[in-house]
C-alpha positions as CSV (number, residue, x, y, z in Angstrom):
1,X,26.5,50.8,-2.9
2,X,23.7,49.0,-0.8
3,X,25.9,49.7,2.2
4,X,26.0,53.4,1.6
5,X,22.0,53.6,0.9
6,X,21.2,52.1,3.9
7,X,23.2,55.0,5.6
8,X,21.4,57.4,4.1
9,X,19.1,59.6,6.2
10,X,15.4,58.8,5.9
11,X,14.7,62.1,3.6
12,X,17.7,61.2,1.2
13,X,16.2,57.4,0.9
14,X,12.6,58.9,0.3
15,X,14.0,61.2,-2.6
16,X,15.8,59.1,-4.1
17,X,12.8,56.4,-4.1
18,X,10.7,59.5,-5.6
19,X,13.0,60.3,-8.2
20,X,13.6,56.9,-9.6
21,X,9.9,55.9,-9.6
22,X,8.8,59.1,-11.4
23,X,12.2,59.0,-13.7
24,X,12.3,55.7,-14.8
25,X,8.9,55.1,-15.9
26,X,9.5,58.0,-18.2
27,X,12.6,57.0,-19.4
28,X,11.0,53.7,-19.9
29,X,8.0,55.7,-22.3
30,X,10.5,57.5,-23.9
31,X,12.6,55.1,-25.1
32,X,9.2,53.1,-26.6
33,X,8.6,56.3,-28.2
34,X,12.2,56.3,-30.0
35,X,11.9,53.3,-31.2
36,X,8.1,53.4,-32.6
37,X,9.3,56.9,-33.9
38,X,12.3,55.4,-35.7
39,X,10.3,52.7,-36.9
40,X,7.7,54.2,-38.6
41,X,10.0,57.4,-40.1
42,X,12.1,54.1,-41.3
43,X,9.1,53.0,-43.0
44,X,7.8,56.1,-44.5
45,X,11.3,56.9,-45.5
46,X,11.8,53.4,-47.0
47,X,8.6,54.1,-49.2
48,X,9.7,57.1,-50.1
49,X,13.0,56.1,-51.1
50,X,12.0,52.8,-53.0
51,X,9.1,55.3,-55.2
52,X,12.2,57.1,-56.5
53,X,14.6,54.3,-57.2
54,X,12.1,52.9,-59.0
55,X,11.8,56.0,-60.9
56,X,15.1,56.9,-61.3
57,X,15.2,53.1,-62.6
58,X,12.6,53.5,-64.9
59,X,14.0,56.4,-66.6
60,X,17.4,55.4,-66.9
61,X,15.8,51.6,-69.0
62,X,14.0,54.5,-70.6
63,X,17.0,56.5,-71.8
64,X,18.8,53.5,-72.4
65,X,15.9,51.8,-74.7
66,X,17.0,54.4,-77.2
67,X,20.2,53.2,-77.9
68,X,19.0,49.7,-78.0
69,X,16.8,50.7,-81.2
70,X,18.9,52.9,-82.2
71,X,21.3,50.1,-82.8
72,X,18.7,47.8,-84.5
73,X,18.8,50.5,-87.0
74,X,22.7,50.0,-88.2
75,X,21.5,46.5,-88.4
76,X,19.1,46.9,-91.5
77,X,20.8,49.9,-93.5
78,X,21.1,50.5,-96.9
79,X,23.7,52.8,-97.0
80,X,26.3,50.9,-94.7
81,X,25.5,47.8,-96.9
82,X,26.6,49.7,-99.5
83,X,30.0,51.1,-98.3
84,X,30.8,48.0,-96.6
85,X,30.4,46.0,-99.4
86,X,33.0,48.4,-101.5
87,X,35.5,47.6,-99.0
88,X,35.4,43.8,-99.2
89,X,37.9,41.5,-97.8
90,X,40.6,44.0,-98.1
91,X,40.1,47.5,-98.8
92,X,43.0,50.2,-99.3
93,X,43.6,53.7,-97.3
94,X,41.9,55.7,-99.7
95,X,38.7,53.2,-99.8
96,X,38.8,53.4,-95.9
97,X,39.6,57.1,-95.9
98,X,36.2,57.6,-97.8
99,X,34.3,54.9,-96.0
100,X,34.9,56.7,-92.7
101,X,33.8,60.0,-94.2
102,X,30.0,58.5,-95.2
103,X,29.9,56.1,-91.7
104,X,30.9,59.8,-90.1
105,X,27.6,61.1,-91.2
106,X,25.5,58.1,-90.6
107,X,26.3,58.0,-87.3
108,X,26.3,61.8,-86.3
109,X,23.0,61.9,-88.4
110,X,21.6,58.7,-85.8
111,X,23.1,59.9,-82.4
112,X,22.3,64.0,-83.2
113,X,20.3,64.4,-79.9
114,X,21.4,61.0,-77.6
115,X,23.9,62.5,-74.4
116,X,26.8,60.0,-76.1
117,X,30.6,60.6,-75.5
118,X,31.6,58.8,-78.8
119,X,30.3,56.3,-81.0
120,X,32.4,54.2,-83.3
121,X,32.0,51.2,-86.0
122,X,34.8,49.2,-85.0
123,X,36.8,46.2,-87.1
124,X,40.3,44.7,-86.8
125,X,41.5,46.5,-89.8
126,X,40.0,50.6,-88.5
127,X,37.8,52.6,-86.4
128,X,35.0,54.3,-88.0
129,X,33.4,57.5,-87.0
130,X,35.3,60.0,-84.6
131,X,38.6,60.2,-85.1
132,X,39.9,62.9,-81.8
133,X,37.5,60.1,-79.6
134,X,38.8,56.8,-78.1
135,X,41.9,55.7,-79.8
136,X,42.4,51.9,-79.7
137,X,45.7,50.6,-79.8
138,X,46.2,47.7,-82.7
139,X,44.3,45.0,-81.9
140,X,43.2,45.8,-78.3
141,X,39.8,46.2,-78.9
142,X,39.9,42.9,-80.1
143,X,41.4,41.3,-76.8
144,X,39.2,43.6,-74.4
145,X,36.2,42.3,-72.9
146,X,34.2,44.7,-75.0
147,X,34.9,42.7,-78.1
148,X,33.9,39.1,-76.7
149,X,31.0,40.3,-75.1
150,X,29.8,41.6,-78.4
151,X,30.7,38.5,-79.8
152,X,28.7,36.2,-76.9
153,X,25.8,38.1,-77.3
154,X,25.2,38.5,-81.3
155,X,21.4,39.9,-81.0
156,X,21.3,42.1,-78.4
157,X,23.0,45.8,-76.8
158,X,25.8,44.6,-74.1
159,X,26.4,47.1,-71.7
160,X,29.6,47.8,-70.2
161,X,30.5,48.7,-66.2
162,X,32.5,51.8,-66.1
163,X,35.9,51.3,-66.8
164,X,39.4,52.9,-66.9
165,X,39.7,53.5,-70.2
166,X,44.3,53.5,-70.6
167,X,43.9,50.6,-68.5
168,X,41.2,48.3,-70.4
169,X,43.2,48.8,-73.9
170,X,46.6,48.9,-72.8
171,X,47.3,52.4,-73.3
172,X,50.6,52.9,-71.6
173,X,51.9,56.2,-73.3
174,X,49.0,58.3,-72.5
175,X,48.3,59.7,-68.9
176,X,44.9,59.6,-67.2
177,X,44.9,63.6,-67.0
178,X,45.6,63.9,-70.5
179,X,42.7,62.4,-71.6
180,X,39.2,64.4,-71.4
181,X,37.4,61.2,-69.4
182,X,39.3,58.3,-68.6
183,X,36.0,56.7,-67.2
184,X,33.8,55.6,-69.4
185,X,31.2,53.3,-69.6
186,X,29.9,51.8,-72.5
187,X,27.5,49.2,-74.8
188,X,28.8,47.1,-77.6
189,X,26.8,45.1,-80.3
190,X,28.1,43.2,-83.1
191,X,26.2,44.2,-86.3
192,X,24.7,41.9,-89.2
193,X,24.4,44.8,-91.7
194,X,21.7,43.9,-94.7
195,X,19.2,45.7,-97.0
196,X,16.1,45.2,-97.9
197,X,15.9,44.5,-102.2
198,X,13.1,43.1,-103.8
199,X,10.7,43.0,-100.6
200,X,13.8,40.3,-99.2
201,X,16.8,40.8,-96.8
202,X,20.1,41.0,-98.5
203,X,23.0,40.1,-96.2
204,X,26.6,41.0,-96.3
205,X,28.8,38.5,-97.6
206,X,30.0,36.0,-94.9
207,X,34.1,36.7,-96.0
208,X,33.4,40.6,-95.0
209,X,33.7,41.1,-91.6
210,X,31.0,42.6,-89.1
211,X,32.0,45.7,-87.1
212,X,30.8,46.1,-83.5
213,X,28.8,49.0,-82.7
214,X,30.8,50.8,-79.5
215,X,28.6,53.4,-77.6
216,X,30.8,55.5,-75.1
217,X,29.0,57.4,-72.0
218,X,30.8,59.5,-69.1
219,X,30.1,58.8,-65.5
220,X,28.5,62.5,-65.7
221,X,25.8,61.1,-67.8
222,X,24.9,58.4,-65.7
223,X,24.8,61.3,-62.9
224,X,22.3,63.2,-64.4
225,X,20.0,59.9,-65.2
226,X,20.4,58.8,-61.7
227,X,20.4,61.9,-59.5
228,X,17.0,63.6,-61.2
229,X,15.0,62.5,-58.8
230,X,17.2,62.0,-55.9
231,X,17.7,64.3,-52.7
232,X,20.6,65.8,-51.1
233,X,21.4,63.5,-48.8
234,X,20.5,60.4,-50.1
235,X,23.2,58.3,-51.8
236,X,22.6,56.6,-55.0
237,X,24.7,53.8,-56.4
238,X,24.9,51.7,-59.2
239,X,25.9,48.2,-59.2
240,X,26.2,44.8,-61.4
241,X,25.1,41.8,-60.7
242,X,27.9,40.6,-59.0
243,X,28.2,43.6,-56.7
244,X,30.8,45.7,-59.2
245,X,30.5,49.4,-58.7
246,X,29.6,51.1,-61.6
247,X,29.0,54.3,-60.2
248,X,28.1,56.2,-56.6
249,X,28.4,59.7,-55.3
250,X,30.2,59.1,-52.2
251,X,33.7,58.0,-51.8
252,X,35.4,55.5,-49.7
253,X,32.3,53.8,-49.1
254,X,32.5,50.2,-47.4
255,X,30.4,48.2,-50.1
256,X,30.1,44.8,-48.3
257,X,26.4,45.5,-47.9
258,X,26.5,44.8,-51.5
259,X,25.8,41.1,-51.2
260,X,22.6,41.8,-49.8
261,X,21.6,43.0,-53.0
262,X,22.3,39.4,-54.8
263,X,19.2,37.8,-54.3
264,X,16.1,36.8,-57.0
265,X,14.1,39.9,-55.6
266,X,14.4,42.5,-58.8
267,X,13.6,45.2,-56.5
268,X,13.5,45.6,-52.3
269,X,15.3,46.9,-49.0
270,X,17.1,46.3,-46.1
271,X,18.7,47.4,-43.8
272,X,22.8,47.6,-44.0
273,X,25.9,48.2,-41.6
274,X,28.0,51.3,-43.8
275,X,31.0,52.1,-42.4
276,X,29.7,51.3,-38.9
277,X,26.7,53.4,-39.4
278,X,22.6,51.6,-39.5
279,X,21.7,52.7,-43.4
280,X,18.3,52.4,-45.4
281,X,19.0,50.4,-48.7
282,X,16.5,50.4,-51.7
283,X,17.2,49.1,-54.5
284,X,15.9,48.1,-58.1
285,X,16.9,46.0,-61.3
286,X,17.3,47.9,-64.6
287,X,15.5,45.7,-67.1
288,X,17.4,46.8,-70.2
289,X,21.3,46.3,-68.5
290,X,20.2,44.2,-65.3
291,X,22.4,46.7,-63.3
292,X,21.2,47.5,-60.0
293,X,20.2,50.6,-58.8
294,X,20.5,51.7,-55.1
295,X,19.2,54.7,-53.1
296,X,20.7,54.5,-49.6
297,X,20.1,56.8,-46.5
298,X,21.6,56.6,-42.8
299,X,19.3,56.3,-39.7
300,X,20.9,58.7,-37.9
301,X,19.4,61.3,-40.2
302,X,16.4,61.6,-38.7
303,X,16.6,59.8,-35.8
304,X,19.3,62.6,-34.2
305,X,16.4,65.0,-34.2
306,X,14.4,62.1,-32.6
307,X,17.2,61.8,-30.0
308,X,17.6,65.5,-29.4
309,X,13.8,66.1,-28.8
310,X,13.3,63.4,-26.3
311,X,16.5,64.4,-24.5
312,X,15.3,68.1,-23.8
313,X,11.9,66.4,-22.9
314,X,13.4,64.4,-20.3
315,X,15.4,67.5,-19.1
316,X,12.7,69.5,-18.6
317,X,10.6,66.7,-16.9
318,X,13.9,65.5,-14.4
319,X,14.4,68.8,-13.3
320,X,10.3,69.2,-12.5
321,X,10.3,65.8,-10.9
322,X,13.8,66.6,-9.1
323,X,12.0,69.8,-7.2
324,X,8.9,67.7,-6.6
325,X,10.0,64.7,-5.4
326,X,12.7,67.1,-2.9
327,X,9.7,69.1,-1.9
328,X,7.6,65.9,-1.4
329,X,10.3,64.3,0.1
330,X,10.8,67.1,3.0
331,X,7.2,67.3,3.6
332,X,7.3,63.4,4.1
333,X,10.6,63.3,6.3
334,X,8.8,66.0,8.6
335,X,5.8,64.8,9.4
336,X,7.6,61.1,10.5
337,X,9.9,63.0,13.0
338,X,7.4,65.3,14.2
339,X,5.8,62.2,15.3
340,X,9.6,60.1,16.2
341,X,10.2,63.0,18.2
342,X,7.2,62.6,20.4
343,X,8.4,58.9,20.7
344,X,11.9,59.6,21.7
345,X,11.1,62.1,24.3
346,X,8.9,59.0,26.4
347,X,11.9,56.8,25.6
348,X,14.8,59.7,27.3
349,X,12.1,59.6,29.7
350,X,12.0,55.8,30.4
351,X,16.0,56.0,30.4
352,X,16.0,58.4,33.0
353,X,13.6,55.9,35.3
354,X,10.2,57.6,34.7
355,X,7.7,54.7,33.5
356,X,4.4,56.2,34.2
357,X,4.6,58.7,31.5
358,X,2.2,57.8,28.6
359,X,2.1,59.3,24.8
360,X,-1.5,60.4,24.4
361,X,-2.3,59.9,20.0
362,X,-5.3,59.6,18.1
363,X,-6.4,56.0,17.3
364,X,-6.7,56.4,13.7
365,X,-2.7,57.9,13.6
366,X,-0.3,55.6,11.5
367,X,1.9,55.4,14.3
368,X,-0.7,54.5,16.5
369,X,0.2,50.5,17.3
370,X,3.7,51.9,18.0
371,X,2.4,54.3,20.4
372,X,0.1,51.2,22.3
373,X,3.7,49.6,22.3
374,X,5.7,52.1,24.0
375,X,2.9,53.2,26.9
376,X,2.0,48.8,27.2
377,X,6.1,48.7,27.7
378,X,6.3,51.3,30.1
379,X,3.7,49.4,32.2
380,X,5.0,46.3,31.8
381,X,8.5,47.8,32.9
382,X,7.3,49.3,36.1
383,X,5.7,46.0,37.3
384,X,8.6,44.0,36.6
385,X,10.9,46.5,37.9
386,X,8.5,45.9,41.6
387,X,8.6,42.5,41.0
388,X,11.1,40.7,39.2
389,X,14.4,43.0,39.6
390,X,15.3,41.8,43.0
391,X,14.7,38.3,42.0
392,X,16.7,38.3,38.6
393,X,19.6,39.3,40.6
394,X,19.7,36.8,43.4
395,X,18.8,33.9,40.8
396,X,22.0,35.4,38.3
397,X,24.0,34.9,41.5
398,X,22.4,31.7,42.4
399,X,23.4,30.4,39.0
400,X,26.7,31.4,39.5
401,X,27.4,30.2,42.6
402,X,25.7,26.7,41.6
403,X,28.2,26.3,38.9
404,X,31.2,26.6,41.2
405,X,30.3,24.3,43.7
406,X,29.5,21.9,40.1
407,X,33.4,22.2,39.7
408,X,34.3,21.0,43.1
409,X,33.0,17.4,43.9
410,X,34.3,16.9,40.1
411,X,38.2,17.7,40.8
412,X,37.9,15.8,44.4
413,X,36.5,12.9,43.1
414,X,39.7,12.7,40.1
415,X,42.6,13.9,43.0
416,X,41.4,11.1,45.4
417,X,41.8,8.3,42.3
418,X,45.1,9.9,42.0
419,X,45.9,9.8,45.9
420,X,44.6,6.3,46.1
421,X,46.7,5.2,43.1
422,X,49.8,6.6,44.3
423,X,49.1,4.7,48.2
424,X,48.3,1.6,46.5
425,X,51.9,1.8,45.2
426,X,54.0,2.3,48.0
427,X,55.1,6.0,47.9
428,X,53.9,7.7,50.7
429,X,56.0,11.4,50.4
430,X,54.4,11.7,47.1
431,X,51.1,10.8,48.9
432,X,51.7,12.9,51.7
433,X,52.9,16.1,49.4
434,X,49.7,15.7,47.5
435,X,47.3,15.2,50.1
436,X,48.9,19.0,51.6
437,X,48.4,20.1,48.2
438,X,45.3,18.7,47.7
439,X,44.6,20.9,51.4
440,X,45.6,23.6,50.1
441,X,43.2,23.6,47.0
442,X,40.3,22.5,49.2
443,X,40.8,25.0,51.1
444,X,40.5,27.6,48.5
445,X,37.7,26.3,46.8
446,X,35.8,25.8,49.6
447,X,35.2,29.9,49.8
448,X,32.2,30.3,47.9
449,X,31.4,33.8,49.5
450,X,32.5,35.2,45.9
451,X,32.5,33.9,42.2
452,X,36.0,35.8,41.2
453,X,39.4,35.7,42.7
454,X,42.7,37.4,42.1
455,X,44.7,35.7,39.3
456,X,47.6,35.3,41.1
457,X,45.9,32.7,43.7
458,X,44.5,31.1,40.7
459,X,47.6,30.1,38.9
460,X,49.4,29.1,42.3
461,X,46.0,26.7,42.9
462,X,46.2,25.4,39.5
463,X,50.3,24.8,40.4
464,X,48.9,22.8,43.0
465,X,46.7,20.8,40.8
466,X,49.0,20.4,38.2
467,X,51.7,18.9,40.5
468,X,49.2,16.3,41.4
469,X,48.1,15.4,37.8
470,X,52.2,15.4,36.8
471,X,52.8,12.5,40.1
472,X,49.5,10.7,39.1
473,X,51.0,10.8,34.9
474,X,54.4,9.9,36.2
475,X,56.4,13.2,34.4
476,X,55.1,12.2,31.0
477,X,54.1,16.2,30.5
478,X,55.5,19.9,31.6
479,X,53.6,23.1,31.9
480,X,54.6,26.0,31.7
481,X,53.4,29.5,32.1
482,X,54.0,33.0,30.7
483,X,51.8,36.1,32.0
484,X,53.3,39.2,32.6
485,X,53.3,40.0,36.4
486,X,51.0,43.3,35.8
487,X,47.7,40.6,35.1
488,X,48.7,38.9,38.5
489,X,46.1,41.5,40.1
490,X,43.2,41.0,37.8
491,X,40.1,39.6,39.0
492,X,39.3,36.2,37.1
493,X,36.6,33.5,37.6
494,X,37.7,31.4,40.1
495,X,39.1,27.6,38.7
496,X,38.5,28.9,35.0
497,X,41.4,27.4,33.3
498,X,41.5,24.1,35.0
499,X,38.9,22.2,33.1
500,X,41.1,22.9,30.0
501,X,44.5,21.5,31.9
502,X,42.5,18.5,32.8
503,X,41.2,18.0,29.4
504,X,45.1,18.4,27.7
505,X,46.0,15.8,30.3
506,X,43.8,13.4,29.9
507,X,42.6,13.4,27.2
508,X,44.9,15.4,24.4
509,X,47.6,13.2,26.0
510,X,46.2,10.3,25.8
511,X,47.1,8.5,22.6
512,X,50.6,10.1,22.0
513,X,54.1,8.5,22.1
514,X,55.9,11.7,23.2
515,X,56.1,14.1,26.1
516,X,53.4,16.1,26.1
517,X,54.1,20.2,26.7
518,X,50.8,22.6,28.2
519,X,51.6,26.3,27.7
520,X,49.3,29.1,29.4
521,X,50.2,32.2,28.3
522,X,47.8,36.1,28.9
523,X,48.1,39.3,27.2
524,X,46.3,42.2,27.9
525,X,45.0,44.5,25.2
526,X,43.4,47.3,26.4
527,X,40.1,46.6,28.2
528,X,40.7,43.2,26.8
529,X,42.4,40.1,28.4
530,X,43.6,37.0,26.5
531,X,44.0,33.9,27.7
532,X,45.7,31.2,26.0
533,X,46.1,27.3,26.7
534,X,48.3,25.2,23.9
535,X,49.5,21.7,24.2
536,X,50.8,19.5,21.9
537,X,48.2,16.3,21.6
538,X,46.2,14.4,19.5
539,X,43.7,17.6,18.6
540,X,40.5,17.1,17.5
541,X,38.2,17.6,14.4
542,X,35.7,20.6,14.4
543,X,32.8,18.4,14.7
544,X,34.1,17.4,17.8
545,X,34.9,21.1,19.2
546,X,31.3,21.9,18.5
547,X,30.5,19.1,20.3
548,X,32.4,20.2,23.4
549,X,30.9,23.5,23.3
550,X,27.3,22.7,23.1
551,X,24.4,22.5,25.6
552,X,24.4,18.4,25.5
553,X,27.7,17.9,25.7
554,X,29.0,15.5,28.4
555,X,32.3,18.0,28.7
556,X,30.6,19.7,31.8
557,X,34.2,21.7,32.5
558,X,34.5,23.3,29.6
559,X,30.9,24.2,29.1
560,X,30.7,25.2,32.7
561,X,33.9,27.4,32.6
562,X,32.2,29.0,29.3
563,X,29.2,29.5,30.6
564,X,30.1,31.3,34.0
565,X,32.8,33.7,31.9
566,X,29.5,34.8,29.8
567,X,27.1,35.2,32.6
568,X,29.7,37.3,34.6
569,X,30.6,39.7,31.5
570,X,28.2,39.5,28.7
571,X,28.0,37.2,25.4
572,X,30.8,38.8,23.8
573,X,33.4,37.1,26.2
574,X,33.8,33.2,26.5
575,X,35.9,30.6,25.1
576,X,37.4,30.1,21.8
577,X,38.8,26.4,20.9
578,X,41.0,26.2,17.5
579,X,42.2,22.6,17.0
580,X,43.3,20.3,14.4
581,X,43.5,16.2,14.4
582,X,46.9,15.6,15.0
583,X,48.5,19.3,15.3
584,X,47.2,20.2,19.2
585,X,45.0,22.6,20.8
586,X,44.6,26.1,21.6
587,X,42.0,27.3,23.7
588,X,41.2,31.3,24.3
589,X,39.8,32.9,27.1
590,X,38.4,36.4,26.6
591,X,37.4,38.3,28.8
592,X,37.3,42.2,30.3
593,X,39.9,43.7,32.5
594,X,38.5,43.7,36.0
């Protein structure tokens, strides 16, 4: 990606640079503005929705109240003292046939404008009051939770979470959609009937029993309680203590937000996960059943409009800031080559040899110090063209030359240890073979009238030097060589590859038990030749290969030989050396067809 915007053209780069800095500082500000929008709508929408579950909690303990007092009433009544003293212990049909008749009355004369489903005076031996309303198996009301909660809590309404009705009392021949509501909720309260006689409180006798006071609601009635004052699309709940649903108005809800709600806070919010979706959560304690009621709403509500208003806002300001910052851009891109141009016309001019041209600009230009710098080159071009050119040449070849005659006196002085060696023992044909060969080379280096020389009398020169070294080394190594005879004809430094054979000999050969084997080897590629020099010896670590190649080194050969290839065809020729301590050495030569 940083590769590609470098490439870019100069008008492209300042665009682009445009764009972002006029783009992202406004998608910075928008995105503050989001989330201070969403923030505060979250807050006024909290506020909002807390004032009417408090309400709608305040009117259901309201409606609620009623049928607490209402049952205080059945605790204190003359008339129910009455009949249930009749029955006693143990009445007959007829006495409860009659007894359900008068309790009929009481309690449709009590509940006559309450939004009930059914209320009845149960005991374990009948229910009193409707008889077409919540039938109760024998004994199942007295094994439901309704009837030990009664019993737990003897002075006070209990109200019941909503409940399957067949499945709370066992009902097991009656189908859910036979029954008008099979949801109910309800609140249960064991009565200790007595009248008043004489200004004093006359209970029922302790060997009658109590009945429990069972109030029946829908799920409809808790609807209208709970919905009043609740909008569209909010979601109200209600909930026990323990997180229970009791009732909400939507459907395969995810309630694990629900133990947010168990804390020692009657009333409060937060902020839930619902079904993978950011919600608003108020909610508040109902103080006559200590059920909890909830009023949620998701984010997204308002913040989608949020979302969509800043999006067409930053539209509508891209597409202005696209056509400025192109215009801008252009106007930009054509002024700098205006003045680029005027630049690269001098320089086509300085290519073509005319120096004394000069770019005439006005001092207070931006491009002024670069115009100084191109009419001050052009001067100092011409001068050094008078007066250095000549010189640079004749001290390149200098240099050259210097560097060849360095090689010489080296090799003579190691062939005439080797000639002396071999007189001082007595074999005077190999003496007299190598002092013609030794001739021979002499001879050819002695011709300093030109740094480069055909390959072919190269490789028969470094034959000749080679034979020497191999008397002097008594046949402990072999070279070989393998270059195709089409490089024969190619110009090469003159003596460039024998520093390398003298180093393999003596000193890659020096600390090895086995014959040692020099291979040099060329290829030609194209405009490029390779040559290669391998041998079989000790190697050497990479420090010490650095060590060969650099300026201090005491390796004046292969330094040399580097040295002249790179003044004779550029830096990007030389020597290579690729070595490994114990595993030999290979040495390239690269260099230009010639």
């Amino acid at each position: 990606m940083l590769h590609r915007l470098k490439r870019m053209k100069l008008r492209k780069q300042l665009f682009l640079c445009f764009f972002i800095l006029s783009v992202l500082p406004m998608v910075i500000i928008s995105v503050v503005l989001f989330y201070l929008a969403k923030e505060s709508m979250t807050n006024l929408a909290t506020e909002n929705m807390m004032e009417n579950v408090e309400k709608s909690g305040y009117l259901l303990d309201q409606e609620l109240d009623n049928f607490e007092t209402l049952s205080l009433f059945f605790n204190v009544n003359n008339e129910l003292y009455g009949i249930f003293s009749e029955l006693g212990e143990s009445p007959s049909d007829y006495q409860i046939i009659q007894a359900n008749r008068q309790i009929q009355k009481i309690l449709a004369d009590c509940f006559a404008w309450e939004n009930y489903y059914s209320v009845h005076l149960v005991t374990s031996y009948f229910r009193f009051g409707a008889t077409d309303k919540n039938f109760y198996p024998p004994d199942s009301f007295q094994k439901s939770d309704l009837y030990f909660k009664a019993k737990e809590n003897r002075d006070s309404l209990v109200w019941i979470p909503t409940y399957d009705y067949c499945e709370k009392f066992g009902i097991d021949n009656i189908t859910p959609e036979s029954l008008e509501f099979n949801r109910l909720f309800s609140a249960v309260r064991e009565l200790h009937i007595s009248t008043t006689q004489n200004n004093s409180i006359k209970r029922l006798p302790s060997d009658i029993e109590q009945p429990i006071l069972v109030i029946n609601f829908t799920e409809s009635y808790l609807t209208s309680l709970l919905e009043n004052h609740n909008s569209d699309v909010n979601e109200i709940g209600l909930f026990t203590q323990d997180g229970t649903v009791i009732y909400s108005d939507s459907s395969g809800q995810d309630y694990s937000w629900t133990k947010e709600l168990l804390t020692d806070k009657p009333n409060g919010s937060f902020i839930a996960d619902v079904n993978g979706i950011e919600t608003i959560v108020c909610y508040s304690t109902s103080q006559t059943t200590g059920w909890i009621i909830t009023n949620s709403l998701p984010l997204s509500i308002f913040t989608q409009n949020i979302i969509k208003t800043l999006f067409i806002y930053l539209l509508i300001c891209a597409l202005v800031l696209f056509l400025f910052s192109l215009l801008l851009s252009f106007l930009i891109s054509e002024k700098i080559n205006k003045k680029i141009e005027v630049t690269l016309k001098t320089i086509e001019q300085m290519e073509e040899g005319y120096f004394d041209n000069k770019i005439l600009y006005d001092p207070k230009d931006e491009f002024a110090f670069f115009y100084e710098k191109i009419n001050s080159t052009n001067e100092a071009i011409n001068c050094l063209i008078k007066e250095n050119y000549v010189v640079k040449i004749r001290q390149k070849e200098s240099e050259m030359l210097l560097l060849n005659i360095q090689l010489n006196p080296h090799f003579i002085y190691n062939a005439l240890n080797i000639i002396n060696w071999i007189c001082l023992s007595g074999n005077a044909e190999s003496a007299s073979r190598m002092i013609v060969e030794l001739s021979r080379m002499l001879q050819y280096t002695s011709d300093n009238t030109s740094e480069t020389s055909l390959l072919k009398d190269d490789i028969l020169w470094l034959k000749d030097y080679t034979s020497i070294m191999k008397i002097r080394f008594e046949d402990e190594f072999d070279i070989d060589f393998e270059i195709p005879d089409e490089l024969y004809e190619l110009q090469v430094p003159k003596l460039f590859l024998q520093p390398i054979i003298e180093n393999c000999i003596v000193h890659g050969f020096k600390d090895i038990n086995y014959p040692g084997k020099i291979l040099v080897s060329g290829q030609l590629y194209t405009d490029v030749v390779i040559f290669t020099v391998t041998d079989n010896g000790c190697g050497m670590t990479q420090e010490k290969i650095e060590c060969v190649l650099s300026e201090s080194s005491r390796s004046i050969g292969v330094k040399n030989s580097d040295r002249r290839i790179k003044l004779l065809y550029g830096d990007d020729y030389g020597i290579q050396i690729h070595s490994k301590l114990g595993g030999g050495t290979k040495v390239i030569f690269t260099m230009p067809k010639q």
